[in-house]
N, C-alpha and C positions, 0 to 999 in steps of 0.2 A: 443257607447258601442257595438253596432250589426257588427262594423268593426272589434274591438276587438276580440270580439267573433271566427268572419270569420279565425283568422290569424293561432291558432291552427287545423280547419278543412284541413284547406290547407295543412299545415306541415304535420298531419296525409294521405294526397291522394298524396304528392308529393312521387315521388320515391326515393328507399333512395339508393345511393352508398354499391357494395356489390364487395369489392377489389380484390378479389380472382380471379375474370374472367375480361378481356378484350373484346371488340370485335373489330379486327383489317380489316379494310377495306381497302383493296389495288389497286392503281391506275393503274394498268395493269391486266387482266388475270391472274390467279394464275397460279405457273408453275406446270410443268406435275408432279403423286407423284413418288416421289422417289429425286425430286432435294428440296432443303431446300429454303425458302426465306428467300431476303438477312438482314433481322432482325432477325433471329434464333440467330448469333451467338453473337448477343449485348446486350440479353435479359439473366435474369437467371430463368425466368420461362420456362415453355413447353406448346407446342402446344397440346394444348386440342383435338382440331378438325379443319377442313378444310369444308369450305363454299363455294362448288362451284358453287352452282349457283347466289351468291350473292356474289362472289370475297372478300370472307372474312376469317379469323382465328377466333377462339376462341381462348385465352392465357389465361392460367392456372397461377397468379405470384401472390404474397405478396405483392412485392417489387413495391413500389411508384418509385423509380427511374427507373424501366421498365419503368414502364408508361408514362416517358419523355425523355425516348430514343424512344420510338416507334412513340411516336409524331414529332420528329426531323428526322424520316428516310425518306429520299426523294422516294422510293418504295411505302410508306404508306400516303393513301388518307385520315383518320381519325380516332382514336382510342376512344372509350370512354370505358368506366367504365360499366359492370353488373349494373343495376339496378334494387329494387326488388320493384315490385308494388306491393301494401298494397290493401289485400281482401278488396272487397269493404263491406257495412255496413251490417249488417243484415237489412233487411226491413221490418220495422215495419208495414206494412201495414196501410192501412187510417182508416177503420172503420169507415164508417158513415160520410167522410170526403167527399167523392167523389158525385162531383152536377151534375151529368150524371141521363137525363130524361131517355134511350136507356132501353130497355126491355134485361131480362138474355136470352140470347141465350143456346138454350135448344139443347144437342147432340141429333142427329138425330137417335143415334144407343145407348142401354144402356149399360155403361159400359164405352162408348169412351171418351177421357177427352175433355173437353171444347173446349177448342184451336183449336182441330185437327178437329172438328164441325165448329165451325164458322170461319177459314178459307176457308171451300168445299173443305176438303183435298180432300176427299172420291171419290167426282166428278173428281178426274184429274188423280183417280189411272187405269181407262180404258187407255186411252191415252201413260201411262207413266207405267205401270206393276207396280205400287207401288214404281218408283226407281230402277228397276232392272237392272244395270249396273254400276250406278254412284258409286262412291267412294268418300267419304266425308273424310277431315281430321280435327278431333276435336284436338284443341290448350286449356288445360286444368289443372285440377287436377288430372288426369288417371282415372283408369276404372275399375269396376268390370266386368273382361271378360268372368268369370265364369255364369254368372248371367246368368239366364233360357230364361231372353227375351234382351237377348243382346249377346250372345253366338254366335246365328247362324248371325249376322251383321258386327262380331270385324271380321276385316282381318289381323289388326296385328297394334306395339306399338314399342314404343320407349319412355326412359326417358331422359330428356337433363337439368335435373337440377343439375348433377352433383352428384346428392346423389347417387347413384347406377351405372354399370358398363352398361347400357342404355337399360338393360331389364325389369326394376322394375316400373310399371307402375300402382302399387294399389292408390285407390285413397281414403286415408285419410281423405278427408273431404265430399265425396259424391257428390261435386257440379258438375263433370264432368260425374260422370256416369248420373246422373237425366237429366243431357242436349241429354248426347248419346239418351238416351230412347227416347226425346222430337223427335229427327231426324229420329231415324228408332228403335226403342221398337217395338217387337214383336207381330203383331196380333193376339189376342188371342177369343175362343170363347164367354167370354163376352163381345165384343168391340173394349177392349184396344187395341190403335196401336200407333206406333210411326206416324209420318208425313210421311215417305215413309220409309214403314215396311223393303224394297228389297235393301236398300241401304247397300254398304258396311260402314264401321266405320273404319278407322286409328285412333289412339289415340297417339297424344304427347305431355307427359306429362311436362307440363313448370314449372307447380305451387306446392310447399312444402308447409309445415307447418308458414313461414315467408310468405307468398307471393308469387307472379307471376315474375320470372327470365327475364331481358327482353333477355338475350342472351338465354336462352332456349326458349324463342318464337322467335326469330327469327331463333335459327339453327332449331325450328319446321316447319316455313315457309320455309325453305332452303330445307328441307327432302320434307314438300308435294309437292315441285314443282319438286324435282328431281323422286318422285313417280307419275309425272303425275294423282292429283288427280283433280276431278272438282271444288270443291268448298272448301274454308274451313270457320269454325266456332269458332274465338275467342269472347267467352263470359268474358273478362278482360276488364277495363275501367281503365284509369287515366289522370291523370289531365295533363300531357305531352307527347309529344312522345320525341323519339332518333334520330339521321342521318338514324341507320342502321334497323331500323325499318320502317321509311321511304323508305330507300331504297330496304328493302325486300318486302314491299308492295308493292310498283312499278313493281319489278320484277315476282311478282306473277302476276301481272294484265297483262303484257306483256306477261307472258304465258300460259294466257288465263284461270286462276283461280281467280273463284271471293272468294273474302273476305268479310266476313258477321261478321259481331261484335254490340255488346250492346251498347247504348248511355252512360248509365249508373244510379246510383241508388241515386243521393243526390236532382231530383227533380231542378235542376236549368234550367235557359235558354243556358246552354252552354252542348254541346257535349263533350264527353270526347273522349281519342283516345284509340283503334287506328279507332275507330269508324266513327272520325272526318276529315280523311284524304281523299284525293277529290275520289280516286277508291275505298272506300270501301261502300259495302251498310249500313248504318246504323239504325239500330232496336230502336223503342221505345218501351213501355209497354201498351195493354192496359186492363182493368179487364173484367170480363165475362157481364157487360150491353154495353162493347167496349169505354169505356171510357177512356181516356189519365191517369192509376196508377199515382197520384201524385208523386211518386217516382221517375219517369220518364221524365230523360233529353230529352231537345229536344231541337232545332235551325234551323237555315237555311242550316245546313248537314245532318237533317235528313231524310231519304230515304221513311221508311216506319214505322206502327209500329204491333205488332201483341200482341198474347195474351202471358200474362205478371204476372199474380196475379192465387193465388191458383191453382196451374199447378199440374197435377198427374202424376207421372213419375217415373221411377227406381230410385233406392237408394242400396247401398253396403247391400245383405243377409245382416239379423237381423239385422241394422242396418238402417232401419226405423222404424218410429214409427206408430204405428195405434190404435185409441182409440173408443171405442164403448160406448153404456150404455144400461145395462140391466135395465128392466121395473121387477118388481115380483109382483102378484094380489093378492088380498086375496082368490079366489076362485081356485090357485094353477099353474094359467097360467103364460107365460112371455110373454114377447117381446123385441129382442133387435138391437138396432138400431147402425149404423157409427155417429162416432160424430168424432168433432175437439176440438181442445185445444189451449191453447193461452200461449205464452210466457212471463215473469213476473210472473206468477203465481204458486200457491202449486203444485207441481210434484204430480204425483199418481204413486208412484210404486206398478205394481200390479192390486189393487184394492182399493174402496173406497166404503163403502158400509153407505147409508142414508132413512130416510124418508122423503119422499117428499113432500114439500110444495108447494101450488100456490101462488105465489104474484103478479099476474099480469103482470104491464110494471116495476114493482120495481123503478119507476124516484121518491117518495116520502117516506120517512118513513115510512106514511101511509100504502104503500101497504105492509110494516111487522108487523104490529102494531098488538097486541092481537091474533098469531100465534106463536103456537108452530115451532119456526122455531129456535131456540139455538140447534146446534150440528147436524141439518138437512140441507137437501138440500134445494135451493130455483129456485121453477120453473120462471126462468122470461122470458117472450114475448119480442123478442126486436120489438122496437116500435120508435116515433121520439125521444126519450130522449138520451141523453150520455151516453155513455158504462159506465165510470167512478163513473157517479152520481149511477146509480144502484147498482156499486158494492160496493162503499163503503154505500150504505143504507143497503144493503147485509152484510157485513163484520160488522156492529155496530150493527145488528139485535142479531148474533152470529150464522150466516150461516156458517157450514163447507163445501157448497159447493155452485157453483151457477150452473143452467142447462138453459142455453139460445136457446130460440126455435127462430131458426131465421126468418124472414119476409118477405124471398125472398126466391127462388131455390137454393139449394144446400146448402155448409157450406163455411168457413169463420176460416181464420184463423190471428196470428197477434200478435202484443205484446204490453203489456200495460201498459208496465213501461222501464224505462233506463236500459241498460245492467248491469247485477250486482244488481237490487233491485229486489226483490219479496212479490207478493201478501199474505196476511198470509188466505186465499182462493183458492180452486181447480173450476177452470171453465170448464166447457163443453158447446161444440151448438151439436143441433141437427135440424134437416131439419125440416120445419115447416108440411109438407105433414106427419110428422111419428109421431107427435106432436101430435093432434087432438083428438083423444082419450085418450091418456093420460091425457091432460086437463079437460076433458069432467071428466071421473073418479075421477081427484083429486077436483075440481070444488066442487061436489055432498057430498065430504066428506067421498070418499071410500082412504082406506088406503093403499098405493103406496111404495111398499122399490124400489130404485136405487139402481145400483151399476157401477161406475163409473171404465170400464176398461183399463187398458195400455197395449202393447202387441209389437211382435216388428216384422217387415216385410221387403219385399226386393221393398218397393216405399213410398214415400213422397212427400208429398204436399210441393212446394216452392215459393215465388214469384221473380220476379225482371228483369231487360232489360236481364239478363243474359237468362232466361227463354224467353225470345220474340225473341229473336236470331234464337235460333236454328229452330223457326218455321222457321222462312223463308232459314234458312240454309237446310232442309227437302223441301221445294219448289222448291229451288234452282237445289237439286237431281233430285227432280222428271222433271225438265225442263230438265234438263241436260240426267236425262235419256229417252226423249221421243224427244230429238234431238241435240245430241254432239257435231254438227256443230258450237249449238251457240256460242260466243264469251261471256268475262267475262262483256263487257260495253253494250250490247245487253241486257244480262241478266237483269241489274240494270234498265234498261230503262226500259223492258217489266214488271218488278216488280212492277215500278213507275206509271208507264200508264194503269194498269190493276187492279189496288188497287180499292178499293171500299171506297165508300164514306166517310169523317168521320163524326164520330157520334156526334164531339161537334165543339165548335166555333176554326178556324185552322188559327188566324191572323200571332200566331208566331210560325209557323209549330208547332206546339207541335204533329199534327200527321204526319208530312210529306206527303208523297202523298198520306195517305189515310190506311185503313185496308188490310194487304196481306191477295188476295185472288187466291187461288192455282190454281182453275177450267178454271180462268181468264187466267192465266198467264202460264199454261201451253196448252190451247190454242191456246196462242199467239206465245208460243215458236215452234208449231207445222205449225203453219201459216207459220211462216218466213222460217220452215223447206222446206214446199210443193214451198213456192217463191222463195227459193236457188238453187232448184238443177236444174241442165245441161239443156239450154235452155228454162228456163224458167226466167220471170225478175229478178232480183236480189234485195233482200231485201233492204230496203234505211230507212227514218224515220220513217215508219207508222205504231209503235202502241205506 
C-alpha cells in the first residue's frame, strides 16, 4: 500500500512538459547576431532568445512537429521541451517531532533573526564589509524591489518566464523576495540584517503562478554568467534534472560561479536537483536547537546544511502577516505581546476578542472540566503531550480559542491539518518569558480579556531547505567579497572543511559536512587570499 501511495507523490514533483518553449542546444558556437541558424528556416515557431554562453536558443513553437525537425538537424546537439517544476509542498513543520537534545541558540544582538546568529554571520562582517562588492544572482519568484530593506541591494531584474516583455519581476507568491532578505535584508537598528547586508541582488525571475520554467532557470543562469556574478541562489528542488540544466551548470562552475541550491522539502534520503549535481553546493535544513528539520532532504550530495525552520525575512509590503495578543487587566492596564499562528486553523481577521482561561498542559479533559471555558479562550502550557490531543480536548471543551505559551525560546510556527481542512479553533503561541505573569494572574482567579490580533507587514516567518539556501548563498558573498580570487570548487571545499560540528547523529549525511559557519569560512577564504598572491606559496589542499 506505502508503494501505492509513493506513485502519486512522484507524479505530483515530476516535471510536467510545457510545449510552448524549446531549449535548443547546438553543437557548435552560436553564429555571430545577425546570421540566422540553419534550423530557423525548418521550424514555424521563433527564436525566443539566444543563449550565449551556454550555446543555446530558446524556441517560441506549438507545433509538435518542430520539435522533430529540430531533433533531426545535424547543427543541433539536443532539444528538449520547457519543463515546469511543481512548488515544492508547504511545510508543515514537525512540532514536537524533532529528537534534537542541542540547546536554542540565542541571537547574539536583539532583533537579529536566528540564522544569521548561529552562523557567526556577525564575526566575518570585519573581514568582508558585510559583502561589499559581491553581487549575488537569485533564480526565483521575483522581488519586491521597492521594499525598504531591499531597495538599497536590488541592482537589477530580468523576467524569463515569458509572461512579460522581461521586465516584470513582482513576485506573486513572496517566496523570492523572503530569500533576497535571507542574503543581504537591510541592517537595521533593531538587529535585523540580512547574511551580508552590502551584497548586491540581481533577481531572475523563472517561477509563475504554475511553477518554476526550467528554460527560464536556465536562460537565468545564462544572464548571471554573462553578468559576471559571484555566486548564485536557486532555492527550487525537483525530482529530475535536464541536459541543459546540466549543461548550464557546468558552465557556470567553469566560470567561476558557484551554485548554491536547496535539497529539498519531502524529508527523504535522496537530494533533489539541481541541488544534487556534483558542482553545486547543496543546503540542508536545520531548526533553531540545529537540528536536521525533518523536512529536510539529505544524501551523500549533500554539502552543508544551515538554518531552515522559522526564518524572519522580507515578504511583498502588506503582504505579510504579523499576529500579536493583547493581555487587558481589571485594574485598566495591558500588555501586548508577538505571537504566531498556525496553519489549519480559524483565521482571525482583524480581531478576536475572549476571556481567558487557564488549563494548564490541556493533554486531558480534566484540565477543562468545571471551567467556564464555552466561548473563551483557553491558556495551554505546551508541555510533553501532543499538540492534537490538546486541541481537540480544547475544541470539545467549546473553546473559541487556544493561547499556547510555548516551552522553549522564541515562537513556532506550522500546520495542523492537510491543505484544505480547517480547525473550527483560532490558535495563537506566545513566548514563554512574556507568559509568566499572565499565568500568575489568571492562576489566582483575576479576570484576564485577550484579544487575539492580525495585522499585515512587509516580513514573514517561513521554513524549508529553500530558507537554508540562501544562508550559505550570503556566506558565499561574504567569501567572495573578502577575496574574488577565490574560485567556485575552492569556495565549496572551504564551506565543507569549516563547518562546525553536527549537532545530531551524521551516518547518512543528513548534515553533510556539518553546520555553515561564516566567521570559519571566511577566514579560510582570507587565508588562501594572503597564500595566493605573487611570491608567496600558492594555495593547494589545506582547509
Amino acid at each position: 500500500m506505502k508503494n501505492l501511495m509513493l506513485i502519486p507523490l512522484l507524479i505530483l514533483l515530476m516535471p510536467q512538459a510545457f510545449a510552448a518553449r524549446y531549449i535548443v542546444m547546438m553543437k557548435d558556437q552560436l553564429p555571430v547576431f545577425g546570421n540566422s541558424p540553419s534550423f530557423e528556416r525548418d521550424i514555424d515557431g521563433t527564436i525566443e532568445s539566444r543563449l550565449l554562453q551556454i550555446n543555446s536558443y530558446i524556441i517560441h513553437s506549438d507545433s509538435e512537429a518542430d520539435f522533430e525537425r529540430l531533433k533531426q538537424n545535424p547543427d543541433v546537439g539536443y532539444v528538449e521541451k520547457d519543463q515546469i517544476i511543481p512548488y515544492q509542498m508547504e511545510v508543515p513543520l514537525y512540532l514536537d517531532k524533532s529528537k534534537g537534545k542541542s540547546p536554542v541558540v540565542e541571537a547574539p544582538v536583539a532583533g537579529i533573526p536566528w540564522g544569521v546568529g548561529a552562523i557567526h554571520a556577525q564575526a566575518a562582517w570585519p573581514a568582508s564589509e558585510q559583502g561589499q562588492g559581491a553581487r549575488v544572482l537569485l533564480i526565483d519568484s521575483g522581488l519586491d524591489k521597492n521594499h525598504p530593506y531591499l531597495k538599497d541591494s536590488f541592482e537589477k531584474g530580468r523576467d524569463f518566464t515569458g509572461e512579460s516583455d522581461g521586465s516584470d519581476i513582482t513576485d506573486i507568491r513572496g517566496h523570492g523576495t523572503h530569500v533576497a532578505g535571507i542574503i543581504s535584508g537591510k541592517q537595521d537598528v533593531n538587529g535585523f540584517s540580512g547574511v551580508a547586508p552590502k551584497a548586491k541582488i540581481l533577481m531572475a525571475r523563472a517561477c509563475f503562478e504554475k511553477g518554476c520554467s526550467t528554460a527560464a532557470i536556465v536562460s537565468a543562469i545564462n544572464w548571471g554568467v554573462s553578468q559576471k556574478v559571484d555566486v548564485m541562489n536557486i532555492s527550487i528542488s525537483g525530482i529530475s534534472s535536464t541536459p541543459a540544466q546540466d549543461e548550464a551548470i557546468k558552465r557556470a562552475d567553469k566560470a567561476g560561479v558557484s551554485v548554491v541550491a536547496s535539497s529539498g522539502n519531502w524529508g527523504s534520503n535522496r537530494v533533489f536537483f539541481p541541488a544534487a549535481l556534483p558542482t553545486v553546493i547543496a543546503v540542508g535544513a536545520v531548526d533553531p536547537r540545529l537540528v536536521r528539520a525533518t523536512f529536510s532532504q539529505y544524501g551523500p550530495e549533500l554539502s552543508v546544511v544551515a538554518p531552515g525552520v522559522d526564518v524572519y525575512s522580507t515578504f511583498p509590503l502588506s503582504r505579510g502577516k504579523s499576529y500579536s495578543v493583547l493581555f487587558d487587566f481589571l485594574n485598566g492596564s495591558s500588555v501586548k505581546f508577538l505571537a504566531s499562528t498556525f496553519g489549519g486553523t480559524r483565521e482571525v481577521r482583524g480581531s478576536l476578542k475572549g476571556e481567558l482561561v487557564d488549563c494548564g498542559e490541556g493533554d486531558t479533559p480534566g484540565d477543562f472540566a468545571r471551567k467556564n471555558i464555552k466561548g473563551g479562550f483557553a491558556l495551554v502550557r505546551r508541555g510533553s503531550g501532543k499538540f492534537m490531543n490538546k486541541i481537540n480536548n480544547a475544541i470539545k471543551a467549546g473553546a473559541a480559542a487556544i493561547i499556547f505559551v510555548n516551552n522553549r525560546p522564541g515562537l513556532e510556527v506550522g500546520r495542523f491539518t492537510e491543505e484544505g481542512k480547517t480547525l473550527p479553533i483560532s490558535i495563537f503561541m506566545i513566548e514563554k518569558k512574556n507568559a509568566t505573569a499572565i499565568q500568575e494572574r489568571v492562576s489566582r482567579g483575576e479576570r484576564v480579556l485577550a484579544t487575539l490580533q492580525a495585522g499585515t507587514t512587509g516580513f514573514q516567518v517561513m521554513s524549508g531547505t529553500s530558507m537554508a539556501a540562501p544562508h550559505v548563498t550570503g556566506v558565499v558573498a561574504l567569501m567572495k567579497a573578502a577575496n574574488k580570487k577565490l574560485k567556485s570548487t575552492e569556495i565549496k571545499k572551504i564551506l565543507m572543511r569549516t563547518a562546525s560540528a553536527p549537532a545530531g547523529e551524521n551516518s547518512k549525511n543528513e548534515y553533510g559536512a556539518g553546520l555553515l559557519n561564516a566567521e570559519n569560512a571566511v577566514r579560510a577564504a582570507t587565508g588562501i587570499r594572503w597564500m595566493s598572491e605573487p611570491g608567496i606559496m600558492a594555495h593547494s589542499d589545506s582547509f
